[in-house]
Structure formats: structure tokens, C-alpha cells
N, C-alpha and C positions, 0 to 999 in steps of 0.2 A: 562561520566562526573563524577564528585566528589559527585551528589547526586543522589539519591536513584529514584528521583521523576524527570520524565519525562513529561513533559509540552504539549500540542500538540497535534495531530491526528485526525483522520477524522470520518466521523460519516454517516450513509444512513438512511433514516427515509424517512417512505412509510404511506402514511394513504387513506383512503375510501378503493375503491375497487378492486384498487390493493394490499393490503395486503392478500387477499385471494391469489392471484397468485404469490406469493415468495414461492418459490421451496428452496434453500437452501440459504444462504449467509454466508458471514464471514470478514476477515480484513489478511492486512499483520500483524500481533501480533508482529514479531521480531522489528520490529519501527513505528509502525502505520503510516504508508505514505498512507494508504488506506483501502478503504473495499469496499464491492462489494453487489450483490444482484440478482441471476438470479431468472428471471420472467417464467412462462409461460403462456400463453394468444391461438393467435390463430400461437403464433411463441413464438421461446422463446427466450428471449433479458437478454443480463447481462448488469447493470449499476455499472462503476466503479465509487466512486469518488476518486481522490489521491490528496496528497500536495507535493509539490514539492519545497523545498528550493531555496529563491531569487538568497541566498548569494551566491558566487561566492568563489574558496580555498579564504585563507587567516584566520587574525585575524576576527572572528564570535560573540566572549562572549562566556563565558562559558556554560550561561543557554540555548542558541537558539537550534532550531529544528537542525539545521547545525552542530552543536558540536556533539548532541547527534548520528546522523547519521554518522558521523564521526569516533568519538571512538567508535562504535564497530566492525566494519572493523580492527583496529585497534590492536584491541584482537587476533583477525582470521591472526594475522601476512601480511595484505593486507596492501601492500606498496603505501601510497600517496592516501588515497580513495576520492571518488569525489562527494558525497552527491547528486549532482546537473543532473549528468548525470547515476548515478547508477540508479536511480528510474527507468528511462527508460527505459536501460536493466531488470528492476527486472520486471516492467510491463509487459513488451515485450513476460518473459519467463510466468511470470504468465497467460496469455492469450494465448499463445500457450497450454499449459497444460492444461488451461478449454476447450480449444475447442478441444482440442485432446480427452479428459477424456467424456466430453459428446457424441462427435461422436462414443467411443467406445463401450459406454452403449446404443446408440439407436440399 
């Protein structure tokens, strides 16, 4: 989009006694569609939260989360991107890669 300042994104917030047992966390940073938070307890559990765009292609506004997800596929020369169904895949790999990356370290 035309400005600088991006609107949006997701947030994880843990209080009592689960805060002792966050092991690492983080966020998608390239568009904030999410962030995450693995636990360890007597198992160890990751909590996604993400947002995921209503809007559907078309005219969005220029300020909505849709536009901003948009242009920047855009940049990367990706022809027609689909804000709505990307998350899905990007989820999809992001969670193969945590469970792949922690199985490898046990």
C-alpha cells in the first residue's frame, strides 16, 4: 500500500501459570497474519492465533488487511495473489517446519 503504516495483526498473551511454561514463541513478522507460543507442561502444545482476511479478490480499500497482504506478493512478481487462501498454505508450511524442527531436536 501507499503507506508506511500497516494496520492489523495478531497478538498471544498468556498470564498465571502458564507463563512459566512458554518455551519460545514468535509471529509471521512479513504480515502479521499470526503468532504463536509453544508450551511445555507434561506435553508440549503450540498455540496458534492467525487472521485471516474476510474479503474475497476484488476492490478491498486501500487501507484493509486484504490490500496490505496483497501488495506484497506483488513485489515478489506473484501473479494474482489470494490473501485469503495464502494464509493457509503459509500456515500449513509453518506447522510442518515446527514439528519437523522440534522432532529433530528431541
Amino acid at each position: 500500500t501507499k503507506s508506511e503504516i500497516q494496520r492489523g495483526g495478531t497478538a498471544n498473551t498468556t498470564v498465571g501459570r502458564w507463563v512459566g511454561q512458554i518455551m519460545t514463541k514468535g509471529s509471521n513478522k512479513r504480515l502479521g497474519q499470526w503468532t504463536w507460543q509453544l508450551f511445555r507442561s507434561d506435553t508440549i502444545l503450540t498455540t496458534i492465533t492467525a487472521y485471516r482476511v474476510c474479503q474475497e479478490k476484488g476492490n478491498t480499500g486501500e487501507l484493509t488487511a486484504h490490500a496490505q497482504q496483497h501488495a506484497l506478493p506483488l513485489l515478489n512478481k506473484t501473479k494474482s495473489p489470494d490473501p485469503q487462501n495464502q494464509i493457509l498454505k503459509d500456515l500449513k508450511q509453518f506447522i510442518h517446519q515446527r514439528h519437523t524442527g522440534y522432532k529433530a531436536r528431541q
